[in-house]
DRENPA-3360 file (N, C-alpha, C; in nm, 2 decimals, always signed):
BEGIN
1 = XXXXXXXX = +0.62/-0.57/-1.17/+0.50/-0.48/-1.18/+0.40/-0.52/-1.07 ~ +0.31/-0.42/-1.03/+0.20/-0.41/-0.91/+0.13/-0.56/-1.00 ~ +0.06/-0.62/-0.94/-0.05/-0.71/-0.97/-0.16/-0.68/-0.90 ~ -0.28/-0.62/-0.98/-0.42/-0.57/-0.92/-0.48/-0.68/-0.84 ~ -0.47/-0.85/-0.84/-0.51/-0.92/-0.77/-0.42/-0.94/-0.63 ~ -0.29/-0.89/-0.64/-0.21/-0.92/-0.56/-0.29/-0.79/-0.44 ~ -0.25/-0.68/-0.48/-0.29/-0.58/-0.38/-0.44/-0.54/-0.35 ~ -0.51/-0.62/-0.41/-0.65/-0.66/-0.36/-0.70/-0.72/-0.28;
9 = XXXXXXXX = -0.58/-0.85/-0.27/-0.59/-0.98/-0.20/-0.54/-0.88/-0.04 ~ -0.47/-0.84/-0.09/-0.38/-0.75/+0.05/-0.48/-0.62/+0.12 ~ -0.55/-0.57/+0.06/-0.60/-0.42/+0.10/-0.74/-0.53/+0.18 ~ -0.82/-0.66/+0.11/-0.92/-0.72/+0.15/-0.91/-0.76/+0.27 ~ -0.77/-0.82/+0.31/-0.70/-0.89/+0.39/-0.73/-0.77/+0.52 ~ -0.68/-0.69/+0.48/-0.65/-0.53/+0.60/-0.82/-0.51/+0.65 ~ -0.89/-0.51/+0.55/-1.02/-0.52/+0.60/-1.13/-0.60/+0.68 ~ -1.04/-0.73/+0.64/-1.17/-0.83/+0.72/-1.08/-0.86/+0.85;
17 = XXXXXXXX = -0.96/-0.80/+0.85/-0.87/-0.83/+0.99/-0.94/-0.71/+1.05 ~ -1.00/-0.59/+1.01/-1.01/-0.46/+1.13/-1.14/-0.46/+1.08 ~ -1.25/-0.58/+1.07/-1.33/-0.53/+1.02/-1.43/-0.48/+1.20 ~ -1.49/-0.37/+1.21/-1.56/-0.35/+1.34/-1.43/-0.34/+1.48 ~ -1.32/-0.27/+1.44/-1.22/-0.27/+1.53/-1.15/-0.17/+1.48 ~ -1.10/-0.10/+1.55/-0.99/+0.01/+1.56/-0.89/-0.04/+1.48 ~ -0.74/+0.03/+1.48/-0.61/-0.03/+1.37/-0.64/-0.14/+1.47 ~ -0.52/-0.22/+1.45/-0.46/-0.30/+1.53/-0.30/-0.34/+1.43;
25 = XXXXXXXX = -0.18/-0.47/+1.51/-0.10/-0.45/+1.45/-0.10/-0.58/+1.30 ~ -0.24/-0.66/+1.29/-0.24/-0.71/+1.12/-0.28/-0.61/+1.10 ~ -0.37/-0.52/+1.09/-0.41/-0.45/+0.95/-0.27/-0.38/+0.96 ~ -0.17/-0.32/+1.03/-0.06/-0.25/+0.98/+0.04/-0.30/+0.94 ~ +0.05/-0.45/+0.95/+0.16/-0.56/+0.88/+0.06/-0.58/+0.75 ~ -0.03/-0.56/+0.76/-0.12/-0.57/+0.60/-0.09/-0.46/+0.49 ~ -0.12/-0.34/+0.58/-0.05/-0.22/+0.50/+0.07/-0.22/+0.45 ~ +0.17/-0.28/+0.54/+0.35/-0.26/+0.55/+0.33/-0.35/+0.38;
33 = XXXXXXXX = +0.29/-0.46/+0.36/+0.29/-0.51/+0.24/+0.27/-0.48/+0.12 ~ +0.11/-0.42/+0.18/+0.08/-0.35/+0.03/+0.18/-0.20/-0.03 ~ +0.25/-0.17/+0.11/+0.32/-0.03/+0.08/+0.48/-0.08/-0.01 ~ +0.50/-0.21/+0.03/+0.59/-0.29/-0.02/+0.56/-0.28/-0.17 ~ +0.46/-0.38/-0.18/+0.41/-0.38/-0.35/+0.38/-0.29/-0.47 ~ +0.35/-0.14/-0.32/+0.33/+0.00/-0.39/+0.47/+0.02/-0.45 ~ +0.57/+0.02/-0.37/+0.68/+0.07/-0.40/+0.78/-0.02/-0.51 ~ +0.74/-0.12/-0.49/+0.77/-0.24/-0.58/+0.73/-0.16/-0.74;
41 = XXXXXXXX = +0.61/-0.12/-0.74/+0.59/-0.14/-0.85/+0.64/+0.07/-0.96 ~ +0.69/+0.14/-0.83/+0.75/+0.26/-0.86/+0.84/+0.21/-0.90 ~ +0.90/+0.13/-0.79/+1.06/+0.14/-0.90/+1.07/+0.07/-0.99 ~ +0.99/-0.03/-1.03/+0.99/-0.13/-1.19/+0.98/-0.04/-1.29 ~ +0.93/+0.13/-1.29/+0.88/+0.18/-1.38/+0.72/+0.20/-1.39 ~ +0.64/+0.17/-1.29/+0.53/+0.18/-1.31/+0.45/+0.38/-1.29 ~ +0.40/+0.40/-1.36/+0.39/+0.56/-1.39/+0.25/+0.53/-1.27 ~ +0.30/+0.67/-1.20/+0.21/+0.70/-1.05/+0.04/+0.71/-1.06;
49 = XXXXXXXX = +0.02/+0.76/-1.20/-0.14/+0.81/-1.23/-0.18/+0.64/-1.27 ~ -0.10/+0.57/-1.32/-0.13/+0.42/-1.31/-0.13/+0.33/-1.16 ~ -0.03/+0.40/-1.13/-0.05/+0.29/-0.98/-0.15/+0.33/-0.90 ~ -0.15/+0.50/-0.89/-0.33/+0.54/-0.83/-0.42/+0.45/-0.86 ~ -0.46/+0.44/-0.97/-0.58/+0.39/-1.04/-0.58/+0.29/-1.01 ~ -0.49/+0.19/-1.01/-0.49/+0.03/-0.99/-0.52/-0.01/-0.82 ~ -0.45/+0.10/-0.77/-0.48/+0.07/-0.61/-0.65/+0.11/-0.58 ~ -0.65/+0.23/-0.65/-0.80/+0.27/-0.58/-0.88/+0.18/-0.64;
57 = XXXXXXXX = -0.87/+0.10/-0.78/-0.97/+0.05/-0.81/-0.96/-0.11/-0.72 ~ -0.85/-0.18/-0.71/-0.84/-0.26/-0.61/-0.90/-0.28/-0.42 ~ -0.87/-0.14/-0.40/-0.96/-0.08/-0.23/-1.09/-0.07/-0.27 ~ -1.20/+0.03/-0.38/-1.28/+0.04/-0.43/-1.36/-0.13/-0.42 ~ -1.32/-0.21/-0.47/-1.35/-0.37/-0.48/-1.38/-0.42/-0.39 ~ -1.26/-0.40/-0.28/-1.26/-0.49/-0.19/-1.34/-0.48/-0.03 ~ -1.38/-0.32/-0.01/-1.42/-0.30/+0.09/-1.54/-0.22/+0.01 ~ -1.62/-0.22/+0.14/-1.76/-0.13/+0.13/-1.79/+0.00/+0.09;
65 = XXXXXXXX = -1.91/+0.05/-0.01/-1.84/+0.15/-0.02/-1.87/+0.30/+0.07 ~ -1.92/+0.28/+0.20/-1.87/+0.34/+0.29/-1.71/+0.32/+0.36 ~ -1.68/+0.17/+0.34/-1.55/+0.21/+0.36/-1.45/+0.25/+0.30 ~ -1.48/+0.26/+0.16/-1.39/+0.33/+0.05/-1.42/+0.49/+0.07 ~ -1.49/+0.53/+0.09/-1.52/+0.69/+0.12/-1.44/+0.73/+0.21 ~ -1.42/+0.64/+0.35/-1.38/+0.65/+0.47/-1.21/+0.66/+0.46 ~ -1.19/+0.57/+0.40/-1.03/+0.55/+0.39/-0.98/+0.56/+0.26 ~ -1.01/+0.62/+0.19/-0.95/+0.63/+0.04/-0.85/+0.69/+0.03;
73 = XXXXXXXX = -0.82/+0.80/+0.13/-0.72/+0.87/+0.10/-0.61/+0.83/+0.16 ~ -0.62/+0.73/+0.23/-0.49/+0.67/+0.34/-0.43/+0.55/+0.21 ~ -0.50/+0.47/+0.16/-0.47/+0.42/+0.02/-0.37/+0.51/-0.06 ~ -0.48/+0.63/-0.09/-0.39/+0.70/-0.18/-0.28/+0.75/-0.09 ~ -0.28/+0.81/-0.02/-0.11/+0.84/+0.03/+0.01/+0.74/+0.04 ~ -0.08/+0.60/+0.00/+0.06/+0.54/+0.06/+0.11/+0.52/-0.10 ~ +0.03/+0.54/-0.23/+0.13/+0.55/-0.37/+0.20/+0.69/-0.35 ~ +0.11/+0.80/-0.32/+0.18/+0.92/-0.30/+0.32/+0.92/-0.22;
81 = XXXXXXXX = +0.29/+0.92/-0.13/+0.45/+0.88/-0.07/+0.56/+0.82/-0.13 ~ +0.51/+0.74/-0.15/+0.65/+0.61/-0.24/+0.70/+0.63/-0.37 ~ +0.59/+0.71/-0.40/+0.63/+0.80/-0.52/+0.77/+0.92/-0.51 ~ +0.70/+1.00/-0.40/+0.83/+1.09/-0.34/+0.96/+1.06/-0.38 ~ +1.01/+0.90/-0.36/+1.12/+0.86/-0.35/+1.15/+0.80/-0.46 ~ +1.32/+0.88/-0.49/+1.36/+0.86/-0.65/+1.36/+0.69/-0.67 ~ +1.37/+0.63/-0.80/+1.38/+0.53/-0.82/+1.53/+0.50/-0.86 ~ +1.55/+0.37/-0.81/+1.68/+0.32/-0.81/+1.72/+0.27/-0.95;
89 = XXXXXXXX = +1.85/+0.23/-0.99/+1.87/+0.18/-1.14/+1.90/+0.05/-1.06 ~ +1.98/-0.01/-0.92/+2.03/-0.16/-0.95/+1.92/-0.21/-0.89 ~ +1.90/-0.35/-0.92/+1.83/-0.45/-0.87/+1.81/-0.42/-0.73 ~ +1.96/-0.41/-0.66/+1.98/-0.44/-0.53/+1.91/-0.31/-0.47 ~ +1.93/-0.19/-0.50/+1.87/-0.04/-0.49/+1.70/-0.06/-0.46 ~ +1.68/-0.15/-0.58/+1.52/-0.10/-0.58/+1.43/-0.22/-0.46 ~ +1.52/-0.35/-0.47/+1.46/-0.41/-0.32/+1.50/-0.30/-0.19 ~ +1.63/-0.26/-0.20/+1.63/-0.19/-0.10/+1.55/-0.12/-0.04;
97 = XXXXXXXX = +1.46/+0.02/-0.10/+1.41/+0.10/-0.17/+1.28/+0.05/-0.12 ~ +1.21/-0.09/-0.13/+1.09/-0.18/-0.14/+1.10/-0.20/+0.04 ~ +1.17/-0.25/+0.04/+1.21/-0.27/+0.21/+1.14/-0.16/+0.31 ~ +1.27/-0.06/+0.30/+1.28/+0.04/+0.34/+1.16/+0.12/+0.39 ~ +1.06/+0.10/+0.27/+0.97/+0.18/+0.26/+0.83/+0.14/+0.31 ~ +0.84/-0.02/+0.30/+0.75/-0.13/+0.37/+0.78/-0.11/+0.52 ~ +0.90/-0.10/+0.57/+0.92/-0.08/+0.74/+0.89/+0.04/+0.76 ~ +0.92/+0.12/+0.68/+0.87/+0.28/+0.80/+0.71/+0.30/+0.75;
105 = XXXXXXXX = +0.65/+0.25/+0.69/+0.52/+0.26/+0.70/+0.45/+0.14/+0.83 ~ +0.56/+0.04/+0.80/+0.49/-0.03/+0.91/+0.54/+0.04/+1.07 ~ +0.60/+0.09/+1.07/+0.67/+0.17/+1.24/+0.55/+0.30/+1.22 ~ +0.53/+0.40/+1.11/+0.43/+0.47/+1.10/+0.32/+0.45/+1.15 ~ +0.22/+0.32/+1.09/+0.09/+0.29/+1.17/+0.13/+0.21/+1.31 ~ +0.21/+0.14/+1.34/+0.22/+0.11/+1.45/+0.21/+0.18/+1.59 ~ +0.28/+0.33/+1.52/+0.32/+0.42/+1.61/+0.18/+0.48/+1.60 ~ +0.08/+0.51/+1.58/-0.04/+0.54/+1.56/-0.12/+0.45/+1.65;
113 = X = -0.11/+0.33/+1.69/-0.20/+0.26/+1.76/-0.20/+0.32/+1.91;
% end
């Protein structure tokens, strides 16, 4: 399951790496993680109106709250997305699945820089 300290530690992390700077490529290996953890916690079973909440109240925490206004919805898209994608039944499926989904988010913002 998501751990609210885990993805807090991680969204905090993305913040004080770009804090007063454009992307760069830690905040988007910061992301690639948390989108890892996002998806981690889709396919354990975790229900999406829960993982919203836990993420936004974790980003809400950790950054300012002009920068929660600013970026809140780039947060929320990355449960939305991972959501998209069915969840697996084997073990091996749902790391897959976790992977998968952590790299093209990280090739996503990279490709943005």
């Amino acid at each position: 399951m998501i751990k609210r300290a885990a993805i807090a530690a991680a969204l905090a992390v993305s913040v004080s790496a770009t804090a007063g700077q454009k992307l760069n490529e830690e905040f988007c290996a910061v992301m690639a993680q948390a989108s890892h953890m996002i998806m981690s916690a889709h396919q354990g079973g975790m229900d999406m109106s829960h993982a919203l909440s836990v993420v936004d109240e974790a980003w809400r925490e950790s950054v300012s709250a002009q920068q929660y206004r600013d970026t809140r919805w780039a947060v929320r898209d990355l449960v939305i997305r991972a959501y998209e994608h069915p969840r697996h039944a084997s073990p091996e499926g749902k790391r897959y699945a976790a992977a998968k989904y952590r790299d093209e988010m990280h090739v996503q913002c990279l490709r943005s820089l």
